[in-house]
C-alpha positions as YAML, in Angstrom:
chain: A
units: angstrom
residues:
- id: 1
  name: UNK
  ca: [188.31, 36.42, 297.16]
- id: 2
  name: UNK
  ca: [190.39, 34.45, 299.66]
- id: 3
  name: UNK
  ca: [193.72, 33.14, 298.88]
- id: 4
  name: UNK
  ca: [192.68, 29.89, 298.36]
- id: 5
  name: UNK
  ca: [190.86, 30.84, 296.07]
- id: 6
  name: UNK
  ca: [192.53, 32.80, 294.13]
- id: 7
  name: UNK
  ca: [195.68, 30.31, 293.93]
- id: 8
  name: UNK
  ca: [192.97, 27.69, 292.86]
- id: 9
  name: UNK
  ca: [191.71, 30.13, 289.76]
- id: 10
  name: UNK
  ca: [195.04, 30.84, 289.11]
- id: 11
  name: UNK
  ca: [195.85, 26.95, 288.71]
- id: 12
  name: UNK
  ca: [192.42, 26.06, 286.45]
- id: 13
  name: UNK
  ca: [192.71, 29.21, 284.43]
- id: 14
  name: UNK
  ca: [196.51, 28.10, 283.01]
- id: 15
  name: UNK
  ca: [195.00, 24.05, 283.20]
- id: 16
  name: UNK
  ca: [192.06, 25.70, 280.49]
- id: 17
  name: UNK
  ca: [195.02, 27.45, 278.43]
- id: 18
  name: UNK
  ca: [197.09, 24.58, 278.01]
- id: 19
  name: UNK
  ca: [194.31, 22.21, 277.07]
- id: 20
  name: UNK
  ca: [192.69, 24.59, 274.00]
- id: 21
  name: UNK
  ca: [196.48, 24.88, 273.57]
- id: 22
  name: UNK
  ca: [196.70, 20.64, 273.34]
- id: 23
  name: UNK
  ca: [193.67, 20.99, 271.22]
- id: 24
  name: UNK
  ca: [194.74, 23.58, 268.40]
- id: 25
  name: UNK
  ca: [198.82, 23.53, 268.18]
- id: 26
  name: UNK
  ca: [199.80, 20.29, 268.41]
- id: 27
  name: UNK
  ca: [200.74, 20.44, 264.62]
- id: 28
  name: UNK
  ca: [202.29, 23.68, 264.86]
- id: 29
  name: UNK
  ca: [204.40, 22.69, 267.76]
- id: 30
  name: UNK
  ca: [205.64, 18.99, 265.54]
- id: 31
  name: UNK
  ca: [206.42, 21.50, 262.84]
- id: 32
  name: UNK
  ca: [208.92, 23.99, 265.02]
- id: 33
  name: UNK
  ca: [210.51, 20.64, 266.22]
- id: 34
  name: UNK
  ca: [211.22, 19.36, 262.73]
- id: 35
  name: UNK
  ca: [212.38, 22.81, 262.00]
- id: 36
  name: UNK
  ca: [214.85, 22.97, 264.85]
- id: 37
  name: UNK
  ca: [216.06, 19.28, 264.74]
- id: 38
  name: UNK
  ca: [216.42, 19.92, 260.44]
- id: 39
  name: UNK
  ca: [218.65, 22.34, 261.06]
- id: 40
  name: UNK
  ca: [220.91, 20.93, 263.96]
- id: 41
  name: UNK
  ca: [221.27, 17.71, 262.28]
- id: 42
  name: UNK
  ca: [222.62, 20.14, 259.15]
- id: 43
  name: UNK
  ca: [225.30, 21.68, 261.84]
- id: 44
  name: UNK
  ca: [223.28, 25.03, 261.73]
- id: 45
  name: UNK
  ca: [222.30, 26.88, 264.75]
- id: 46
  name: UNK
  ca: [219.71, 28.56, 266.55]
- id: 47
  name: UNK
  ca: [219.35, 32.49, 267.72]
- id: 48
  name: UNK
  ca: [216.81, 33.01, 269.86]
- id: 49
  name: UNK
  ca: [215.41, 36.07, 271.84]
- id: 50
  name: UNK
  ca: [212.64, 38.00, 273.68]
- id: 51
  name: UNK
  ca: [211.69, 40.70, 276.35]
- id: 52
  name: UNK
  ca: [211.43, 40.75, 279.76]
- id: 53
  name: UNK
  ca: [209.78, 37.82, 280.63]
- id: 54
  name: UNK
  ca: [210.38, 36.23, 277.33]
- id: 55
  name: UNK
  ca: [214.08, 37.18, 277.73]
- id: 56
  name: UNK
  ca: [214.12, 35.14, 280.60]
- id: 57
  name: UNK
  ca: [212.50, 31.81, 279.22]
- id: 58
  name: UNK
  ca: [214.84, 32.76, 275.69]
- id: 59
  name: UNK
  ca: [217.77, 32.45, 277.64]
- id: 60
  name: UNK
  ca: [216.66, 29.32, 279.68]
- id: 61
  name: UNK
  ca: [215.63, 27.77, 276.60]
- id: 62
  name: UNK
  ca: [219.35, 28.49, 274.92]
- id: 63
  name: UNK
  ca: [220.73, 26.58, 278.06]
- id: 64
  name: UNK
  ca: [218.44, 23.65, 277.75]
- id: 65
  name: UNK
  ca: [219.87, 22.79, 274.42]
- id: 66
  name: UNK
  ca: [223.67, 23.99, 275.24]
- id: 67
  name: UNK
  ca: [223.71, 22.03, 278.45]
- id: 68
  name: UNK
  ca: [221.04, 19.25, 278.26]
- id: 69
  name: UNK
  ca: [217.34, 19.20, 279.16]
- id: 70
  name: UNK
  ca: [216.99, 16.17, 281.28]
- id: 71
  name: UNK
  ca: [219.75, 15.36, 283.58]
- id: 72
  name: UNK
  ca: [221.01, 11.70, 282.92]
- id: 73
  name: UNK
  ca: [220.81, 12.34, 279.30]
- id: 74
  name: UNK
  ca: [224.67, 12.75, 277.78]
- id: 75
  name: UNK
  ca: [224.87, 13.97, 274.68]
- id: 76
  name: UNK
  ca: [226.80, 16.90, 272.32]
- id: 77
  name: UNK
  ca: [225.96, 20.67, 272.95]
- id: 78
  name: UNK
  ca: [224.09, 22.13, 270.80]
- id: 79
  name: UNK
  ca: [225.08, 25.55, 269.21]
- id: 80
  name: UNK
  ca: [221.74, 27.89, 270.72]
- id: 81
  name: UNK
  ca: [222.46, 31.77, 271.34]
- id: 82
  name: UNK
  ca: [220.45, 33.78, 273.08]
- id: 83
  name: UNK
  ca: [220.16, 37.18, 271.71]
- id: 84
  name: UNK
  ca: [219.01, 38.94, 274.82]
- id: 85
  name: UNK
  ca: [222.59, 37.70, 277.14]
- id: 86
  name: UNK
  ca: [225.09, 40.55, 275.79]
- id: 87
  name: UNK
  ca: [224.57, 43.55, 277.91]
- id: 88
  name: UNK
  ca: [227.30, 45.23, 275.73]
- id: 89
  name: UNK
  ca: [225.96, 44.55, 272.59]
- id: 90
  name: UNK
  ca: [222.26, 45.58, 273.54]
- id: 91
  name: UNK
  ca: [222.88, 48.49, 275.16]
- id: 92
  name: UNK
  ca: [225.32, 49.65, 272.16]
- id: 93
  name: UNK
  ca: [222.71, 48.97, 269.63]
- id: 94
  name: UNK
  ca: [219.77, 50.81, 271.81]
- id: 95
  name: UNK
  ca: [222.39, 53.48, 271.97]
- id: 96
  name: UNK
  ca: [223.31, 53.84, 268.19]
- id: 97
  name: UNK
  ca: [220.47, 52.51, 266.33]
- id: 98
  name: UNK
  ca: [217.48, 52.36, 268.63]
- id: 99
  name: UNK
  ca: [215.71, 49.35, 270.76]
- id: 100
  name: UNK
  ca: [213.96, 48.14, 267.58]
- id: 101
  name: UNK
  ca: [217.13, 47.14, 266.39]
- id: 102
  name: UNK
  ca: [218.71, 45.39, 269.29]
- id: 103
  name: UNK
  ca: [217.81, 41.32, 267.60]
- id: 104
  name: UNK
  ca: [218.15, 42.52, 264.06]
- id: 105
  name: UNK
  ca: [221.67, 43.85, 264.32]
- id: 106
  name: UNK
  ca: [222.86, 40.88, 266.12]
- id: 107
  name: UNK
  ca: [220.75, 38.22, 263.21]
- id: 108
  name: UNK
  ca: [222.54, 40.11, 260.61]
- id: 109
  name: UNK
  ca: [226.39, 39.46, 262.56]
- id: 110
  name: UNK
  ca: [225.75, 36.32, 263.82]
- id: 111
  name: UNK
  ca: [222.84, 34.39, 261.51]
- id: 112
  name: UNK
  ca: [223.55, 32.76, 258.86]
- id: 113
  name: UNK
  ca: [221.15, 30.69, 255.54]
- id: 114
  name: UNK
  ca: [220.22, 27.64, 257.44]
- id: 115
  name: UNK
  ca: [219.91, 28.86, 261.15]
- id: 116
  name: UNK
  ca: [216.55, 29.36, 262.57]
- id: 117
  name: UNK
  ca: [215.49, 32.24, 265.23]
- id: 118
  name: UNK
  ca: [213.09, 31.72, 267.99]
- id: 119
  name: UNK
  ca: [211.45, 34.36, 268.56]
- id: 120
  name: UNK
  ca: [208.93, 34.90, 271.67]
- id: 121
  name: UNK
  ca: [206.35, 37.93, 271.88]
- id: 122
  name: UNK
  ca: [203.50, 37.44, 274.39]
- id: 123
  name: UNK
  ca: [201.85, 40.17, 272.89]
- id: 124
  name: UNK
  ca: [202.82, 39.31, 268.84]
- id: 125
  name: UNK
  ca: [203.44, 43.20, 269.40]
- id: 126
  name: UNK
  ca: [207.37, 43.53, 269.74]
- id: 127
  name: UNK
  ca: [209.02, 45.81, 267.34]
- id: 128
  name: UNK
  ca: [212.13, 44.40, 268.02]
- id: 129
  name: UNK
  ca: [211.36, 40.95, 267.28]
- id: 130
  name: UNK
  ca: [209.28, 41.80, 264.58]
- id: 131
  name: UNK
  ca: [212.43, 43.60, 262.83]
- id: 132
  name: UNK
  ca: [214.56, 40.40, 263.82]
- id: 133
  name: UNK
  ca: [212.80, 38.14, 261.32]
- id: 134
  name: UNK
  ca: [211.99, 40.60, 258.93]
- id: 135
  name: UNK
  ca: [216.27, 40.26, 258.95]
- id: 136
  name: UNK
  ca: [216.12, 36.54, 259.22]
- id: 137
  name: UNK
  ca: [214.15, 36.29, 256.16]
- id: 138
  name: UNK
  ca: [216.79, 38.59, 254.23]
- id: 139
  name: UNK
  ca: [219.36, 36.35, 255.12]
- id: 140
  name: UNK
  ca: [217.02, 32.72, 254.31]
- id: 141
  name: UNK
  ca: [217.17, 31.76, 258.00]
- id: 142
  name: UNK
  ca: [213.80, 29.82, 259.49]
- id: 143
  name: UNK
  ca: [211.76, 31.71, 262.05]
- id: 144
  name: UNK
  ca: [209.49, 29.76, 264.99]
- id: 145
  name: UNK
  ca: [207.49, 32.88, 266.46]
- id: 146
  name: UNK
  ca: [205.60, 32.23, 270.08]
- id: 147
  name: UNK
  ca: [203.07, 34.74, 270.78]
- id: 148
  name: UNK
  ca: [199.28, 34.64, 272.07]
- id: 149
  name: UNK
  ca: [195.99, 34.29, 270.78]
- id: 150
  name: UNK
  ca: [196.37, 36.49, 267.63]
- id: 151
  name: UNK
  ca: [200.12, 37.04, 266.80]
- id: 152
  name: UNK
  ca: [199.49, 40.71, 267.39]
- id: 153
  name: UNK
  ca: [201.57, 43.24, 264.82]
- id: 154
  name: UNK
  ca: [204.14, 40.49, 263.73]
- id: 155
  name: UNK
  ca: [201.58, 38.47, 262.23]
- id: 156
  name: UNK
  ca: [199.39, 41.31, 260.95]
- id: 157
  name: UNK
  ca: [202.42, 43.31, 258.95]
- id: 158
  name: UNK
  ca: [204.75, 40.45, 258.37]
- id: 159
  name: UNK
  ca: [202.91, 37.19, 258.91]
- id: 160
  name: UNK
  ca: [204.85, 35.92, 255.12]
- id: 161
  name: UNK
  ca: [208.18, 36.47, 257.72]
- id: 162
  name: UNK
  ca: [207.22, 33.27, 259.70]
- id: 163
  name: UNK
  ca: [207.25, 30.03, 258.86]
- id: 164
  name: UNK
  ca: [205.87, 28.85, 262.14]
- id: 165
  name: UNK
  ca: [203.91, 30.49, 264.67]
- id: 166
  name: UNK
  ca: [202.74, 29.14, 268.17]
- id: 167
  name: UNK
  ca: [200.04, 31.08, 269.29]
- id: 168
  name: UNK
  ca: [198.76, 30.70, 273.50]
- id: 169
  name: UNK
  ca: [194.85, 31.05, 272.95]
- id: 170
  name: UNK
  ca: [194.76, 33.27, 275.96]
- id: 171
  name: UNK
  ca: [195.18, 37.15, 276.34]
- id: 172
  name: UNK
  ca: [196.49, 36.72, 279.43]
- id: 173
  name: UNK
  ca: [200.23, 37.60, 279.69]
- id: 174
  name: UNK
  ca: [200.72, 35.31, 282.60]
- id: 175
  name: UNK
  ca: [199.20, 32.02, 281.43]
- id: 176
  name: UNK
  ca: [200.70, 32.67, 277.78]
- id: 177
  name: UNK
  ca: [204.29, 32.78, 279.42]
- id: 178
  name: UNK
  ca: [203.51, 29.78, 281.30]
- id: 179
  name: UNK
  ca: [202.41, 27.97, 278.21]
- id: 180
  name: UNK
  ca: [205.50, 29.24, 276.29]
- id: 181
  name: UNK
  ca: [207.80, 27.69, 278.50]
- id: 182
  name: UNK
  ca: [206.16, 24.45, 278.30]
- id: 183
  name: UNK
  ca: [206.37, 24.25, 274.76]
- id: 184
  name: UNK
  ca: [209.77, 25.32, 274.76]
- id: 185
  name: UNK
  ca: [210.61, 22.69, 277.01]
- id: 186
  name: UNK
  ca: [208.89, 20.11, 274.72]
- id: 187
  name: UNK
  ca: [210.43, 21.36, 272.21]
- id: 188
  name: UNK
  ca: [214.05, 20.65, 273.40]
- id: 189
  name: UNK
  ca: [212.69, 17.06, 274.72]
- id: 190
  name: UNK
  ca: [211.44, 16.89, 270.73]
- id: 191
  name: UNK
  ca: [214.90, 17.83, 269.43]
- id: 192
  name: UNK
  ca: [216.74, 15.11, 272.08]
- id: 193
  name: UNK
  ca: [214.69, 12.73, 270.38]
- id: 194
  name: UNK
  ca: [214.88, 13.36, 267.05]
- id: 195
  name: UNK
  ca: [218.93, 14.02, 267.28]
- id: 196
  name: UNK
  ca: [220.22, 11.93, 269.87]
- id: 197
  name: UNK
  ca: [217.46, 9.01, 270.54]
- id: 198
  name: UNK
  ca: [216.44, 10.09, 273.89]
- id: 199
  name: UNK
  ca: [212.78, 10.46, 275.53]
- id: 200
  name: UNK
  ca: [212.09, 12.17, 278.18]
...
């Protein structure tokens, strides 16, 4: 396979992703921004997290909504935390209560009835997230999973711990993260909208 090539599969393999994607979650993704802009518009906030890659587009989505998502657009900052930021705080939970617990501890400190967390698994197989709404729930707080084609472990064992689910119809790690991002992106153009009158 020559580069050109492969760049060009690379290209029409995430174009076929996001269009089953346009095809299947379109209702999903209106319900995560009513869910979101429901519960800024109530003063609550949002907690948000992931791994690796996911950490990455967590914490970029946090700054969308602190900051702003489309440059021209003035409005207030919104109150989004990323769970994944605080070296400190991960590295002390990892150390005294596991990995697994490294979203939970920091839902059950900072979360409170009202606040929704984000939560973004490529694989739906993160233990981690998967016991950060399972502590959401405890505490009544809305959870918005992204994950890919099935929802892997969190929606298997606690599927009644989500309220809404975004699912990539693609096994392929690189083209779900690529769709996530996108979504998350419309989803703080959807929240602009909806809280401050501005389209993107």
């Amino acid at each position: 396979m020559t580069n050109h090539e492969l760049i060009t599969s690379h290209i029409q393999e995430s174009i076929a992703v996001k269009n089953r994607l346009l095809s299947n979650s379109i209702t999903d993704i209106e319900a995560a921004g009513r869910i979101l802009s429901d519960a800024f518009k109530a003063g609550n906030k949002l907690l948000i997290c992931g791994n690796g890659g996911s950490a990455a587009d967590a914490q970029h989505l946090a700054t969308e909504l602190i900051i702003r998502y489309r440059g021209g657009h003035e409005r207030k900052s919104l109150p989004a935390i990323s769970l994944v930021t605080d070296s400190s705080a991960i590295t002390a939970c990892a150390n005294d209560y596991g990995f697994d617990r490294v979203f939970a501890r920091q839902v059950e400190g900072l979360g409170s009835q009202g606040d929704v967390l984000w939560g973004i698994s490529t694989s739906g197989n993160s233990e981690n997230i998967l016991q950060a709404f399972i502590e959401a729930k405890n505490k009544n707080i809305k959870t918005i999973l992204f994950t890919g084609s099935d929802g892997g472990r969190i929606l298997k064992h606690a599927n009644n711990k989500v309220d809404v689910a975004i699912k990539v119809p693609s096994d392929d790690t690189a083209r779900i993260q690529e769709s996530h991002i996108m979504v998350g992106q419309i989803l703080c153009a959807v929240v602009e909208k909806e809280l401050f009158g501005l389209v993107s």
